[in-house]
N, C-alpha and C positions, 0 to 999 in steps of 0.2 A: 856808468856806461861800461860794457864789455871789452877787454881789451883783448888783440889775439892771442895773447898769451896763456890768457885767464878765463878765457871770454862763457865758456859754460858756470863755472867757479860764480863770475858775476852776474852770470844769470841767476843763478840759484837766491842771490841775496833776494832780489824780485819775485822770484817765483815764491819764496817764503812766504815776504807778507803779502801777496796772493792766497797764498791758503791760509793764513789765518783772516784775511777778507773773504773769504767762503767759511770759517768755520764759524765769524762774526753770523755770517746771512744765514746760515745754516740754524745757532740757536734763537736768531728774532724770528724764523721761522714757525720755530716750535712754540717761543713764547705766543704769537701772536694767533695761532690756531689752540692755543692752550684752553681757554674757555669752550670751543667746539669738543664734543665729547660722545660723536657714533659711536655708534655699539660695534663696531666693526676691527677695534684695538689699532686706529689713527694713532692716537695718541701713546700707548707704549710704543707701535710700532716708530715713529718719529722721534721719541724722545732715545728710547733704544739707540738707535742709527746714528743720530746726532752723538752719542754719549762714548759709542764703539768708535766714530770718527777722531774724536778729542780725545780719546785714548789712545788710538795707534797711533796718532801723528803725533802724541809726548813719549809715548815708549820708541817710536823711531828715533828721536830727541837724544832719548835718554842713552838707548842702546847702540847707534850709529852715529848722528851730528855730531853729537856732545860728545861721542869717545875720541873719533877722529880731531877734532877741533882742536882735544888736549895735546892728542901728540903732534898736532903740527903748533900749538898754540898754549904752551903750560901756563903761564899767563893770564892766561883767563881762567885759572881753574876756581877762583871766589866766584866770578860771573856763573860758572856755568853750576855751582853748586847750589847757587841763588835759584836758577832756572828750573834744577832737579827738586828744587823745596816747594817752588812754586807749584810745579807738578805732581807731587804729595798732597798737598792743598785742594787743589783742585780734582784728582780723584776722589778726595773724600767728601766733596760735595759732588761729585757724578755718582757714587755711589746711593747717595742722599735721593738725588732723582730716581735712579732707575728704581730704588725702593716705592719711591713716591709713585712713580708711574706705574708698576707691578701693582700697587693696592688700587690705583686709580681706575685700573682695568679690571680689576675683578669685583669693585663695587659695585653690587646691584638693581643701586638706582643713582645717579649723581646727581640728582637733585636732592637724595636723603642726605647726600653729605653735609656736614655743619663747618663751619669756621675751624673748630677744634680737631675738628678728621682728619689726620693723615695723608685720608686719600684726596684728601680737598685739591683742586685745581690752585686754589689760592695758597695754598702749600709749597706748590711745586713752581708756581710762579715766583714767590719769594726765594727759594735757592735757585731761581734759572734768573734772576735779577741780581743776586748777588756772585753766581758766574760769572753772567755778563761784564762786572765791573771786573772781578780779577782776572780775566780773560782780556780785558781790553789791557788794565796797567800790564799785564805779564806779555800779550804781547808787544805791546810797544817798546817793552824794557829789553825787550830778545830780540827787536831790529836793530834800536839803537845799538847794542852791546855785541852783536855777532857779526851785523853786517857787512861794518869794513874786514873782518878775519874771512868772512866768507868772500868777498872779493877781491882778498888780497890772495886768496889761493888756496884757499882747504879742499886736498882733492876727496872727489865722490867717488868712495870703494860701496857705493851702491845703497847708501844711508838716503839719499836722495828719495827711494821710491814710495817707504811708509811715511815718511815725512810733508811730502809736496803733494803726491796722489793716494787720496783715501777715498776715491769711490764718489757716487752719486748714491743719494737716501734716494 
């Protein structure tokens, strides 16, 4: 709960795992239209969106949460180097996607795609399943571990915006 003192500060703890409860909805989205495959570039276009969202809201992490955090919060600097690795990790499988979806889109038949392709849907299903999982451990491990710093008082010099609000796909 919000206290007056703090009371934006505490909001933030909330509004965080709010966006990573949209970022969660955001990729069951994509998995779940993954098998649909118009010609119309649906599928880069979404997977793209989804990919650029999970990107900024970890470099806002990276480059504003996480700096700030330190200097009000040295303390945590294991926790939050835990979170910058986890983020490492995870761009290299969003990179993984976007490649997958780039070929997936320019395939000229997807039904000619095999098991063994690339461009295979069931390709990009398997790294957006094993997203999902460290996407779900890394956030949880980032509420639990930030939360109370975050409403015990880390002011917002404006880290807030890439981090909380990245847009509607």
């Amino acid at each position: 709960m919000a206290s007056p003192v703090n009371g934006r500060t505490a909001a933030l703890s909330l509004q965080l795992s709010r966006a990573h409860q949209d970022l969660r909805r955001r990729l069951a989205d994509v998995r779940t239209n993954l098998g649909r495959r118009p010609d119309d570039g649906t599928l880069l276009t979404h997977c793209l969106a989804f990919c650029t969202a999970l990107t900024n809201h970890h470099q806002g992490e990276d480059d504003g949460l996480f700096a700030q955090l330190l200097r009000e919060r040295p303390d945590l600097a294991p926790t939050v180097a835990k979170l910058v690795e986890d983020h490492g990790f995870i761009a290299a499988i969003l990179t993984r996607v976007r490649d997958l979806a780039e070929q997936a889109a320019a395939a000229p038949d997807a039904d000619a795609a095999g098991p063994a392709d690339p461009a295979d849907p069931e390709a990009i299903g398997r790294e957006l399943d094993g997203l999902a999982a460290i996407m779900d451990s890394h956030f949880g491990y980032e509420e639990r571990a930030i939360s109370a710093a975050l409403d015990a008082g880390v002011p917002d010099d404006g880290w807030s915006e890439p981090v909380l609000r990245f847009g509607t796909p």
